[in-house]
Wavefront OBJ file of the C-alpha trace (Angstrom):
o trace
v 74.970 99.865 56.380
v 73.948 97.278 54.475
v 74.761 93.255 55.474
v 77.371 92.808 53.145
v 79.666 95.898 54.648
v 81.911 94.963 57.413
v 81.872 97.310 60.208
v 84.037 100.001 61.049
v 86.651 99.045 64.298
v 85.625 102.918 65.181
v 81.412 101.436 65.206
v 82.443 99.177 68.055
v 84.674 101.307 70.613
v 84.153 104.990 72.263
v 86.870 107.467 73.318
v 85.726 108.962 77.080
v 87.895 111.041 79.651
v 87.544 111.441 82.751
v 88.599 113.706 85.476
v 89.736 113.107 88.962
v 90.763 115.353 92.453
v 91.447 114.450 95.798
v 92.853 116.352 98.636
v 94.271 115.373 101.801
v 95.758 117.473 104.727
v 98.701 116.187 106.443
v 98.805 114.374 109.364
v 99.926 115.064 113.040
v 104.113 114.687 113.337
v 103.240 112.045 116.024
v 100.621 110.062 114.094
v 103.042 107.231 112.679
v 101.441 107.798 109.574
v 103.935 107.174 106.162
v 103.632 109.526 103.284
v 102.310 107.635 99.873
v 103.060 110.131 96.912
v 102.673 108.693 93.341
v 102.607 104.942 94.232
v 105.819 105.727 96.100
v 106.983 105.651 99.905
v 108.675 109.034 100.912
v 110.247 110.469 103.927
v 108.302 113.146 105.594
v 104.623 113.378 107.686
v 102.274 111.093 106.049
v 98.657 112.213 105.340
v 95.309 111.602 106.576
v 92.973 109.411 105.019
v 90.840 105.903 105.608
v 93.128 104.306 102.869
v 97.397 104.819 102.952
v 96.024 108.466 101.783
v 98.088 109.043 98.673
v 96.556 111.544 96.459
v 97.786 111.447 93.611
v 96.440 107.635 93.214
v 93.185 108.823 94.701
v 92.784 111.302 91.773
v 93.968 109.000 88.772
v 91.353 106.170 90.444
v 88.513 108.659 89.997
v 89.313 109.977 86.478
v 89.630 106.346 84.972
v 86.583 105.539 86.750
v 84.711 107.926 85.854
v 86.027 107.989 82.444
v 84.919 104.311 82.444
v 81.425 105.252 83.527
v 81.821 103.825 86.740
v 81.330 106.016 89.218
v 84.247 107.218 91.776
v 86.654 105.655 94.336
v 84.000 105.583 96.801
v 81.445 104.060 94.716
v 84.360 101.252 94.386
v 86.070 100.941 97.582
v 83.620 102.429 100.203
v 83.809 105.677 102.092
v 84.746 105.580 106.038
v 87.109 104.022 108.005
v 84.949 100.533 107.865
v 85.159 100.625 104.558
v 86.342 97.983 102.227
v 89.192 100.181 101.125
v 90.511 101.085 104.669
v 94.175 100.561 104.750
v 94.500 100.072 101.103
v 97.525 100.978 99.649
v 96.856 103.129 96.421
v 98.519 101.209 94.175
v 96.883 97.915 94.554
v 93.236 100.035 94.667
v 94.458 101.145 91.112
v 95.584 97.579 90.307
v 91.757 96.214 90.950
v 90.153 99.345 89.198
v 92.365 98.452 85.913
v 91.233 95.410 86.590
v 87.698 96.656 87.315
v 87.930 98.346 83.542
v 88.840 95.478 81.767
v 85.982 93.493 83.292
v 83.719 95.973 81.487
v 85.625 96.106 78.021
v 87.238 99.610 78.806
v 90.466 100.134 78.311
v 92.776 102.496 79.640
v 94.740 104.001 76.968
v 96.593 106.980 79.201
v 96.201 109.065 81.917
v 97.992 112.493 83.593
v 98.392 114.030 86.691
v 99.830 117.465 88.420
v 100.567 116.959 92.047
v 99.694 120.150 94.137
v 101.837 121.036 97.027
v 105.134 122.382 98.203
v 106.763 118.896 99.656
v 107.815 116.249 98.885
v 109.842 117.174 95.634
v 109.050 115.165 92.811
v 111.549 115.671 90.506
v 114.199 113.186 91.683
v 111.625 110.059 91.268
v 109.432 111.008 88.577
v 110.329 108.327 86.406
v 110.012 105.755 89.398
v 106.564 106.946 90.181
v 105.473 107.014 86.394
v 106.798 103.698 85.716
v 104.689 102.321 89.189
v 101.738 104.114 87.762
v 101.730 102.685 84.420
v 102.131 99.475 85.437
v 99.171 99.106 87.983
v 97.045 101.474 85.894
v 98.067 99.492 82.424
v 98.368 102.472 80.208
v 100.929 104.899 80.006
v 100.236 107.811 83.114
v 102.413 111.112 83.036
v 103.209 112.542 86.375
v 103.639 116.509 86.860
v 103.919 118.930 90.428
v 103.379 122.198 90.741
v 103.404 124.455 94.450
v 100.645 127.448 94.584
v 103.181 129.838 95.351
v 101.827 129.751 98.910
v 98.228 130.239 98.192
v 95.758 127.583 99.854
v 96.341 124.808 102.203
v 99.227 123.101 99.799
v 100.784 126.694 99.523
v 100.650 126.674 103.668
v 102.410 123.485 103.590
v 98.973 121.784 105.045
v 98.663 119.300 102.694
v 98.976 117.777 98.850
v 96.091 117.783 96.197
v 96.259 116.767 92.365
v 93.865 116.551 89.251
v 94.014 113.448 86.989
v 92.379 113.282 83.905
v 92.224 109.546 81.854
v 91.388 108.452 78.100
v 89.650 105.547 77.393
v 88.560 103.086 74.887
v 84.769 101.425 76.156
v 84.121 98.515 73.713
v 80.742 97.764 72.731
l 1 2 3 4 5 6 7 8 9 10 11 12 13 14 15 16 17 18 19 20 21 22 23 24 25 26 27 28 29 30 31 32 33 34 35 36 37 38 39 40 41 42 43 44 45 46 47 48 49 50 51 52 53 54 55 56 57 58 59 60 61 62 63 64 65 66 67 68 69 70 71 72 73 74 75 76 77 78 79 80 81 82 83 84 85 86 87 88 89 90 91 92 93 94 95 96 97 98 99 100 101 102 103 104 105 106 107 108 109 110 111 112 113 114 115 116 117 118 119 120 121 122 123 124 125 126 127 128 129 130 131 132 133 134 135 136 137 138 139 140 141 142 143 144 145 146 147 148 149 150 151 152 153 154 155 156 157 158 159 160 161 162 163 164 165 166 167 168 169 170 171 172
């Protein structure tokens, strides 16, 4: 290129994805525990987990992250019950990864997810839980569920899982 040619927008911003899972098993009836799905409080048995254990924010965490470059939830937040991100709720762990992002001229530009498991049913608050997810995650973030048709720990009503995956723009 010579120095009279302006650069291309496109010479000055890459296109990554990234993929996230987490897993959690649900907790015992008598732990007191509250169930996070999808940035959203449900009725039911809440999960296990150092943080309010809500998978679904767990997996779109990793796949911006490490769509970003910049490593994983535990790289972030710490791993443990000691750990910085002990008693977190998920949504304001997404809130300071956006955040996180923009500090290193990423930007989110969407993300999706497919909750795993048979309970709670999505359906009735998908648009709730989309519209919470956008807004911490500051791109648009589609929210799916699927059951395993009783295969695996989800299937056996043990516990929820979901994949994530995340596009974004890094600007150089």
């Amino acid at each position: 290129m010579s120095s009279t040619q302006e650069p291309n927008a496109r010479d000055h911003q890459m296109m990554r994805t990234g993929i996230g899972v987490d897993a959690h098993r649900f907790a015992p009836a008598d732990s007191g525990r509250e169930l996070w799905l999808a940035g959203l409080r449900w009725d039911g048995i809440g999960i296990e987990g150092d943080s309010d254990g809500d998978v679904a924010v767990h997996a779109l965490i990793d796949a911006l992250l490490s769509a970003a470059g910049l490593g994983d939830i535990g790289t972030v937040f710490g791993v443990g019950s000691h750990a910085r991100g002990a008693g977190m709720h998920g949504v304001q762990m997404l809130g300071e990864v956006a955040q996180l992002l923009r500090d290193n001229n990423v930007e989110p530009v969407n993300a999706s997810l497919v909750i795993v498991g048979n309970r709670p049913k999505l359906a009735s608050r998908r648009a709730q839980a989309q519209e919470v997810l956008s807004a911490a995650a500051g791109c648009p973030v589609s929210v799916s569920a699927t059951t395993t048709d009783g295969m695996g720990f989800t299937g056996a009503g043990e516990g929820l899982a979901c994949t994530a995956t995340a596009l974004v723009v890094a600007h150089r």
